[in-house]
C-alpha positions as CSV (number, residue, x, y, z in Angstrom):
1,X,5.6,38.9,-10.3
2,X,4.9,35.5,-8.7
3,X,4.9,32.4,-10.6
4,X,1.2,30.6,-11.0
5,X,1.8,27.5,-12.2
6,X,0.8,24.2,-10.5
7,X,4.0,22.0,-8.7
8,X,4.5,18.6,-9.8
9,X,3.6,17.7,-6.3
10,X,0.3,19.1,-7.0
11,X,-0.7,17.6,-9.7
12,X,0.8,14.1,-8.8
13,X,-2.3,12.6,-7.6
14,X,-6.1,14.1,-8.7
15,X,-7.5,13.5,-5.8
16,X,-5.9,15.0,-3.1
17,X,-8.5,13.4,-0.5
18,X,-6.9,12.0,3.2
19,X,-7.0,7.6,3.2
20,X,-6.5,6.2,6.2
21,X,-6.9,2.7,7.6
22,X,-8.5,1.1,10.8
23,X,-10.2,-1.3,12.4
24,X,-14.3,-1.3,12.6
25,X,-15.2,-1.1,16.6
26,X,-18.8,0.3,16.0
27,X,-21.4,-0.9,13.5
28,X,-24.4,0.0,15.8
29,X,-25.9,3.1,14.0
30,X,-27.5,3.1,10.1
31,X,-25.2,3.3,7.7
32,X,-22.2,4.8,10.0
33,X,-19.3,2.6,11.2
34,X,-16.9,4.0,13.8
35,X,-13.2,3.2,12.7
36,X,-10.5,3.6,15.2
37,X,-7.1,5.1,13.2
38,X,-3.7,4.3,15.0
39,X,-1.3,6.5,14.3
40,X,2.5,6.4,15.1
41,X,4.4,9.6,15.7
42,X,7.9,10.1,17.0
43,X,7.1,12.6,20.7
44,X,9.0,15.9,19.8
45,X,11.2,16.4,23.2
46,X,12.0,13.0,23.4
47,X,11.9,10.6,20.3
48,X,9.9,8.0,21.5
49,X,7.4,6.4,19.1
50,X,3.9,7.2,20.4
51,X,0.7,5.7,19.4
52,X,-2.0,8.1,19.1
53,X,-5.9,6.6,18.6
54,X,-8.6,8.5,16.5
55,X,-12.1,7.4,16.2
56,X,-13.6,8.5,13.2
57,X,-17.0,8.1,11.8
58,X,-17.7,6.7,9.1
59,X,-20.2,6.4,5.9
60,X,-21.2,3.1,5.3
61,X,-23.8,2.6,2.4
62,X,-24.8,-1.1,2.4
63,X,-24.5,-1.7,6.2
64,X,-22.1,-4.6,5.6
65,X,-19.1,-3.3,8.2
66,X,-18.6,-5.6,11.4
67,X,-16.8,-5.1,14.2
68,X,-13.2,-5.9,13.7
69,X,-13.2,-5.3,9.9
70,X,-9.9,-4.0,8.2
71,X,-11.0,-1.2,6.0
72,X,-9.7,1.9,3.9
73,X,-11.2,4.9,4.5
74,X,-11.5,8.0,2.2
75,X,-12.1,11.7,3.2
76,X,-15.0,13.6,1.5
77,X,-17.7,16.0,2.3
78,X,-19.5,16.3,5.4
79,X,-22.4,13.5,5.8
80,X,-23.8,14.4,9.0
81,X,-22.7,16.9,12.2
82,X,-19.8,14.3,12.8
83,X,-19.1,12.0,9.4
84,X,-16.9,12.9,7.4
85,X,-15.1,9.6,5.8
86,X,-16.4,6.9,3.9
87,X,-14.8,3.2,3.1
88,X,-13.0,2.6,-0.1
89,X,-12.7,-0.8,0.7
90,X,-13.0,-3.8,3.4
91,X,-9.1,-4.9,3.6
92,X,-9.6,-7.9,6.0
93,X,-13.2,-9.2,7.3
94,X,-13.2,-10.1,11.1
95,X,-12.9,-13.6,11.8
């Protein structure tokens, strides 16, 4: 009979939600940001760091994102067709 119980790594951290960060490109639609993610992944044949771009979309409540904002963004449930992140918090405003 298989053991049920929870792992520790399970039940480290209650919210088990995806936070990335990234950099504000897009604030030209109501309440929705576009944020692009870098990511840095090692290239499996040949070891060399590659930086891979995602632009997500973003939730944006009060409309107060500018381009070239630092911000933390959180998963959650699916906004619109294509949003399905919202900010935590603006890290670094764009100077």
């Amino acid at each position: 009979m298989a053991d049920t119980t929870p792992t520790p790594e399970a039940t480290d951290r209650p919210n088990r939600r995806k936070v990335r960060e990234g950099l504000v490109t897009s604030n030209a639609m109501d309440k929705t940001a576009v944020v692009s993610v870098l990511d840095r992944v090692r290239h499996r044949r040949y070891g060399k760091t590659v930086q891979r771009n995602t632009k997500l979309y973003v939730h944006d409540e009060t409309n107060d994102l500018n381009v070239g904002d630092r911000v933390r963004i959180q998963e959650t449930r699916p906004l619109s067709k294509s949003k399905r992140w919202r900010v935590v918090e603006v890290l670094e405003r764009a100077k």
